[in-house]
C-alpha atoms as a printed R data frame, in Angstrom:
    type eleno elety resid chain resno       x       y       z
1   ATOM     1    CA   UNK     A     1 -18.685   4.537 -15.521
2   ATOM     2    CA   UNK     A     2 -21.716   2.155 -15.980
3   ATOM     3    CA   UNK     A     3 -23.864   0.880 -13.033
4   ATOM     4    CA   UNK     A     4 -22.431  -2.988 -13.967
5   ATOM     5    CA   UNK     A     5 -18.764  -1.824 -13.735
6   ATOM     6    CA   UNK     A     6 -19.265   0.117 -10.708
7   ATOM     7    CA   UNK     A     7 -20.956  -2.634  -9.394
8   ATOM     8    CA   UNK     A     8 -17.830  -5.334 -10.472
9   ATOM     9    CA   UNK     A     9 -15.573  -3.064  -9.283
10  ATOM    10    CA   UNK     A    10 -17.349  -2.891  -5.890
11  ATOM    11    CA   UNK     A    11 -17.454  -6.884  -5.796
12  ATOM    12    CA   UNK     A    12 -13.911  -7.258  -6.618
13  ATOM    13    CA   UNK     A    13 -12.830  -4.673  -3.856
14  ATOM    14    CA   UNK     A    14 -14.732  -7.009  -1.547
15  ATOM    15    CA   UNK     A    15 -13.807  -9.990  -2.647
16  ATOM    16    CA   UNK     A    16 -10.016  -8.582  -1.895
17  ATOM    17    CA   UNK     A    17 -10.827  -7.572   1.231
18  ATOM    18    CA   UNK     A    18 -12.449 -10.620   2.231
19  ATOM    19    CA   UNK     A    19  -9.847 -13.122   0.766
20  ATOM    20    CA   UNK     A    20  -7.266 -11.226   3.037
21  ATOM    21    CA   UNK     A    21  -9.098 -11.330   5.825
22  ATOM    22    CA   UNK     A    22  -9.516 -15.139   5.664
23  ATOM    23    CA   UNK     A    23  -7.295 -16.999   7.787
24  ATOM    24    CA   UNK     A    24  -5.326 -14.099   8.704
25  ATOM    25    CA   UNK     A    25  -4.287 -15.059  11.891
26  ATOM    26    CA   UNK     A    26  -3.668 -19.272  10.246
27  ATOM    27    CA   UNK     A    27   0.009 -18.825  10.433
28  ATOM    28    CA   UNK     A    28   2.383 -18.116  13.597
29  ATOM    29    CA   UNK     A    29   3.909 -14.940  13.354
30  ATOM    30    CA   UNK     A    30   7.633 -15.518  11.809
31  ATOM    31    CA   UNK     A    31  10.920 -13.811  12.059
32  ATOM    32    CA   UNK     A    32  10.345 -10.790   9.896
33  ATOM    33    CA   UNK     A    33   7.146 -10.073  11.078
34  ATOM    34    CA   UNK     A    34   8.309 -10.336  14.711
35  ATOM    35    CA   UNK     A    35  11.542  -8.061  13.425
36  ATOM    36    CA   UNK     A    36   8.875  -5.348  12.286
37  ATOM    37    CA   UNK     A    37   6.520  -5.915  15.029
38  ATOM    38    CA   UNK     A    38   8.941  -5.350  17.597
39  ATOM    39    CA   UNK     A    39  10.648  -2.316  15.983
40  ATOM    40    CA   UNK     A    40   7.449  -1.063  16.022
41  ATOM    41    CA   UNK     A    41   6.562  -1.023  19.106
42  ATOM    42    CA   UNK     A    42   9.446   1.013  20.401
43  ATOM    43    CA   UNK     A    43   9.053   4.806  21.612
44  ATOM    44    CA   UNK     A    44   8.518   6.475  17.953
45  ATOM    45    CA   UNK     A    45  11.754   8.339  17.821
46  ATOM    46    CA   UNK     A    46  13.941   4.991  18.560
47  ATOM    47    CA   UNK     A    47  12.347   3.619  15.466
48  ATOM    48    CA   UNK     A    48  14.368   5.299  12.900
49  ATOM    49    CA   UNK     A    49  17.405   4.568  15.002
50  ATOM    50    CA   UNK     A    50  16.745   0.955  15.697
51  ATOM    51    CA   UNK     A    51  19.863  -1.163  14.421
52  ATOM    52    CA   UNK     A    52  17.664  -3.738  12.552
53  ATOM    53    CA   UNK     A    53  16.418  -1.188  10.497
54  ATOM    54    CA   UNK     A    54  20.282  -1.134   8.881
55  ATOM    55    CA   UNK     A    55  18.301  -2.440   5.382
56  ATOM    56    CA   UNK     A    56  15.472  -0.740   5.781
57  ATOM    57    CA   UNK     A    57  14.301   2.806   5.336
58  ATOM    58    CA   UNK     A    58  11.613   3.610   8.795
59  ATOM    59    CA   UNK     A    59   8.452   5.158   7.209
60  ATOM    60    CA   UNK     A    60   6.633   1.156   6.705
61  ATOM    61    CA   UNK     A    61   7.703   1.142  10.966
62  ATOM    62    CA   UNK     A    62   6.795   4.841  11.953
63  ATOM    63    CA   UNK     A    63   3.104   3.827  10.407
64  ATOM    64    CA   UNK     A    64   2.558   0.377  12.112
65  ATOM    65    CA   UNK     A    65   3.752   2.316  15.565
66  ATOM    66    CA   UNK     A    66   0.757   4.776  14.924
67  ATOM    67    CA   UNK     A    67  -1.367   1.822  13.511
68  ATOM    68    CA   UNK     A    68  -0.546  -0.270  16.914
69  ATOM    69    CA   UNK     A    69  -1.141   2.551  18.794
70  ATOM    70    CA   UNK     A    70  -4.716   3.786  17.414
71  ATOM    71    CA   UNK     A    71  -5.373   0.154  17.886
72  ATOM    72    CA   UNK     A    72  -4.693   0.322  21.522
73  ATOM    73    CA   UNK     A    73  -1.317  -2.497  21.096
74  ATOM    74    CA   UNK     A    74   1.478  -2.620  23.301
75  ATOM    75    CA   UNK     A    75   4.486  -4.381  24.081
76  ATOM    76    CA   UNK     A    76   3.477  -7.488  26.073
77  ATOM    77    CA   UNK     A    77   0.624  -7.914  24.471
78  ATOM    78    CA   UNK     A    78  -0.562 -11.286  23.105
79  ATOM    79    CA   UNK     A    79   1.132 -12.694  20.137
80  ATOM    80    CA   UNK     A    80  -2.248 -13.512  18.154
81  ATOM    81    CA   UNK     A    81  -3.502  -9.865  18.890
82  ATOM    82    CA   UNK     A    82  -0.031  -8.390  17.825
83  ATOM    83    CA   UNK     A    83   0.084 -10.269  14.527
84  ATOM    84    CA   UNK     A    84  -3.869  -9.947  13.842
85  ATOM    85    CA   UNK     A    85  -3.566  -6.045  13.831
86  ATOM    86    CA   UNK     A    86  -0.083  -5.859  12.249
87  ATOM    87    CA   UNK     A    87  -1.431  -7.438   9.490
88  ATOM    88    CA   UNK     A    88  -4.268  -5.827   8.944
89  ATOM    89    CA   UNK     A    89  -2.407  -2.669   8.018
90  ATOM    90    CA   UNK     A    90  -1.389  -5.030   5.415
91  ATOM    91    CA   UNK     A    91  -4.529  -6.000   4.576
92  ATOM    92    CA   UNK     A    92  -5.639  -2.077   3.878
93  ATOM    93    CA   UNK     A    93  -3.002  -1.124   1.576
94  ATOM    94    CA   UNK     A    94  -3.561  -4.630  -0.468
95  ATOM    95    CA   UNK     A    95  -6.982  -3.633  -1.158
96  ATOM    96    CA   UNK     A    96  -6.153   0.140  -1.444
97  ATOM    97    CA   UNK     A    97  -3.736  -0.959  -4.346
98  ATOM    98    CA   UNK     A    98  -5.934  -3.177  -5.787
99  ATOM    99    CA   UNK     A    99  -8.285  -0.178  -5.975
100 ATOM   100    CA   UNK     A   100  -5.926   1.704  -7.596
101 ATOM   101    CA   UNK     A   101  -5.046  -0.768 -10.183
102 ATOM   102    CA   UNK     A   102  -8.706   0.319 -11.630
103 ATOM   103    CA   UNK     A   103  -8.121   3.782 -12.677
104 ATOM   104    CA   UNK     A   104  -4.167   3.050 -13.850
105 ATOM   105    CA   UNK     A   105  -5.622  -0.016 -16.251
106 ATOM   106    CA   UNK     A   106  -8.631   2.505 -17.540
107 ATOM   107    CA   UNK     A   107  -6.355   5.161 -18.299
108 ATOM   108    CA   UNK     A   108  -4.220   2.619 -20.452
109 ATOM   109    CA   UNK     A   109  -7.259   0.809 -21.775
110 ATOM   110    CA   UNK     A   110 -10.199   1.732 -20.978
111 ATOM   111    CA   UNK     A   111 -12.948   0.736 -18.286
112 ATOM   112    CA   UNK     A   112 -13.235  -3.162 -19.056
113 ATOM   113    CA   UNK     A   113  -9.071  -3.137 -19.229
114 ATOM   114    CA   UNK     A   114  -9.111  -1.269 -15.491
115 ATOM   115    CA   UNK     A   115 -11.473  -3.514 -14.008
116 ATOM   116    CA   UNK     A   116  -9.530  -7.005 -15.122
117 ATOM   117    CA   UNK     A   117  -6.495  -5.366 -13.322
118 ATOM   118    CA   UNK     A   118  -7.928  -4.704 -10.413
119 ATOM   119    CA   UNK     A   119  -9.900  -8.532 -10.366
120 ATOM   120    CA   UNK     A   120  -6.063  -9.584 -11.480
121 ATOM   121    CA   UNK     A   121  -4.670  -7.906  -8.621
122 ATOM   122    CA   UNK     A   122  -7.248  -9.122  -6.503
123 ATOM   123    CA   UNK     A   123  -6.801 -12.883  -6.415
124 ATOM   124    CA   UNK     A   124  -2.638 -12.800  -7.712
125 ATOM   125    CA   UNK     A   125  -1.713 -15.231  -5.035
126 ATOM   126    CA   UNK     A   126   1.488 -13.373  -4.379
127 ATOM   127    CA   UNK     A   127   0.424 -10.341  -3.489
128 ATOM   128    CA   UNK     A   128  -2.683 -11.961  -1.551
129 ATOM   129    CA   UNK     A   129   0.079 -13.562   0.693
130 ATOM   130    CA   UNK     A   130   1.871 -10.422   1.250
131 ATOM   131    CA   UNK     A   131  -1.826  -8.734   1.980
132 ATOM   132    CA   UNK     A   132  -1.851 -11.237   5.078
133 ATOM   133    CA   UNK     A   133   1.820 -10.534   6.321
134 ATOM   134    CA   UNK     A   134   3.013  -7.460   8.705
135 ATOM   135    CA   UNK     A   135   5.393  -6.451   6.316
136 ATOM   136    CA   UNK     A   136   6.008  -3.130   4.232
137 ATOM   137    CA   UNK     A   137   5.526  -4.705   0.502
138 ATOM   138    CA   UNK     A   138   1.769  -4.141  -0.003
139 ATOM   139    CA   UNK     A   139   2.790  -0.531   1.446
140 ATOM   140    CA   UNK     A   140   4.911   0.178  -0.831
141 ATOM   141    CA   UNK     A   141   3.534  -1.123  -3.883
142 ATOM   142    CA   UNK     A   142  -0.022   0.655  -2.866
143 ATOM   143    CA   UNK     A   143   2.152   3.893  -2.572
144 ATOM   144    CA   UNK     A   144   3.342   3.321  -5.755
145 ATOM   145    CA   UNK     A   145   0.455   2.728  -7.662
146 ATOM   146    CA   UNK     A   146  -0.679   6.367  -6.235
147 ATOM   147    CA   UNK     A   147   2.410   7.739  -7.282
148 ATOM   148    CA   UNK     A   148   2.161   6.332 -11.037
149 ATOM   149    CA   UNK     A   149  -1.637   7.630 -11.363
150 ATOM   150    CA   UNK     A   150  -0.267  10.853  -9.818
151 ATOM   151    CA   UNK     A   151   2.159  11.045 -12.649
152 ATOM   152    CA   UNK     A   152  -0.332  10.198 -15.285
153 ATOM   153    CA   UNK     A   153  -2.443  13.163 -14.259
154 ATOM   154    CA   UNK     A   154   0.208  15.582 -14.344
155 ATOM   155    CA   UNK     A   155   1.732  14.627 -17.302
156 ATOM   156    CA   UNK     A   156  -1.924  13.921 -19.599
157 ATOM   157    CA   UNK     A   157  -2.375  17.701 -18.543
158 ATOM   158    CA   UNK     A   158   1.099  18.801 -19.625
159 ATOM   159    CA   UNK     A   159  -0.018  17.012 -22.731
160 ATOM   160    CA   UNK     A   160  -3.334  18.953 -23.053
161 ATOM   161    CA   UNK     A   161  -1.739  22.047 -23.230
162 ATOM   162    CA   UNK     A   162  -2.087  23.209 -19.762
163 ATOM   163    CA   UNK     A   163   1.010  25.068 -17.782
164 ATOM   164    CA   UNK     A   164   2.747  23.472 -15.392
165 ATOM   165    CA   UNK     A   165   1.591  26.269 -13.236
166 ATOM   166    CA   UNK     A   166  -1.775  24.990 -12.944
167 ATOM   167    CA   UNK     A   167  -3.553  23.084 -10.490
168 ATOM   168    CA   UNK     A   168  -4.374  20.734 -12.814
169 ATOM   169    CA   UNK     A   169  -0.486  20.042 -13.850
170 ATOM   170    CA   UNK     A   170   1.748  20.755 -10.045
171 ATOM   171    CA   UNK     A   171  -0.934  19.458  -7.817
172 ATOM   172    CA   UNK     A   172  -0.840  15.519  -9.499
173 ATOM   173    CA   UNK     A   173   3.322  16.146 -10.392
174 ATOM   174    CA   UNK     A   174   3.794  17.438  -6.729
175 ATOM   175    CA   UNK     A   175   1.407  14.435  -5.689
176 ATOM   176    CA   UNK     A   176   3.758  12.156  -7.241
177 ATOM   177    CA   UNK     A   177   7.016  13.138  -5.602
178 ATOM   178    CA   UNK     A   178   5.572  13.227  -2.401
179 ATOM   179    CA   UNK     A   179   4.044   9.942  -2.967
180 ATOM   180    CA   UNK     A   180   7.252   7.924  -4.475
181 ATOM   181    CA   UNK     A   181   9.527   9.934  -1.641
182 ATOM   182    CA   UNK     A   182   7.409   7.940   0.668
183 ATOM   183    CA   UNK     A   183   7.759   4.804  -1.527
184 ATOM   184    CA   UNK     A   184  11.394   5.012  -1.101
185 ATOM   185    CA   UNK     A   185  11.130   5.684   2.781
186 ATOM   186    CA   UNK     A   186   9.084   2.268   2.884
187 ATOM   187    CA   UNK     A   187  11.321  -0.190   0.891
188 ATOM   188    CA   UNK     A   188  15.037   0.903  -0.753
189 ATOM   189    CA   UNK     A   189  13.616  -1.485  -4.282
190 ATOM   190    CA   UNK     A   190  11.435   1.452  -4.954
191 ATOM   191    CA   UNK     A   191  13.935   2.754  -6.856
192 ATOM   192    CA   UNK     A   192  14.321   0.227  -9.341
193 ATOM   193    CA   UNK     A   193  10.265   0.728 -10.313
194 ATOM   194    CA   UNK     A   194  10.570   4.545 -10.445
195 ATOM   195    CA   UNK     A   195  13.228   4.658 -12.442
């Protein structure tokens, strides 16, 4: 990789970051997020077994209960602080997937191709929005993206002639199942981009 794409690719991580940090707090925390937030924030084993969760798998909750926790939240505590660090777990897996996005578009294309995915994915307005919500999509999809480069991996080496028995061939395929189980244990659609 060349000093000017490293260098573009370390600009557009920041630019993600920094667009999702902007204004992160603008809007009032709304229904879903106050749904997830307050699942959340139950004793870790109720989360799984909380009755809003009839739609949704628990992993996205069981990691913004250990998110809230390293970050010192608990119930009662004020709505701006609540939202502000529920969101930023958000904020992390936008840029992580955005990140990502490089090495999936330069195994397709080449260097230049992986770095206009990543500044794509970067400023797509969508998933910027999502990036600022405490929701599980930016989870998932991040999750997702690790699970398709894991798949790559394994299967380029399959296609190089290597066994399946090598590290080089089960470590990325075993990568990938691990990684799209958790996909599906953050959000059921998960399923409809594996398959």
């Amino acid at each position: 990789m060349s000093t000017s794409l490293r260098l573009f690719l370390l600009a557009t991580l920041a630019g993600a970051l920094a667009l999702r940090l902007q204004e992160l707090t603008r809007q009032d925390i709304w229904w879903d997020e106050a749904r997830n937030i307050d699942v959340a924030l139950r004793p870790f084993f109720q989360v799984a077994t909380a009755p809003e969760l009839d739609i949704h798998p628990p992993l996205y909750f069981w990691l913004l209960h250990l998110w809230n926790g390293l970050a010192g939240v608990t119930p009662g505590a004020p709505p701006g602080e609540v939202g502000f660090v529920g969101r930023r777990l958000s904020v992390g897996a936008g840029v992580r997937g955005v990140a990502l996005l490089y090495p999936l578009g330069a195994r397709g294309g080449g260097g230049p191709i992986g770095a206009l995915a990543a500044l794509i994915g970067a400023l797509l307005p969508f998933w910027l929005a999502e990036s600022q919500e405490t929701r599980m999509y930016t989870v998932g999809f991040a999750l997702l993206l690790a699970a398709a480069l894991a798949l790559l991996t394994g299967w380029r080496g399959l296609h190089a002639g290597q066994s399946w028995r090598q590290r080089g061939v089960w470590l990325p395929l075993g990568s990938f199942v691990v990684l799209a189980a958790a996909a599906l244990l953050t959000h059921y659609n998960a399923v409809f981009i594996l398959v």
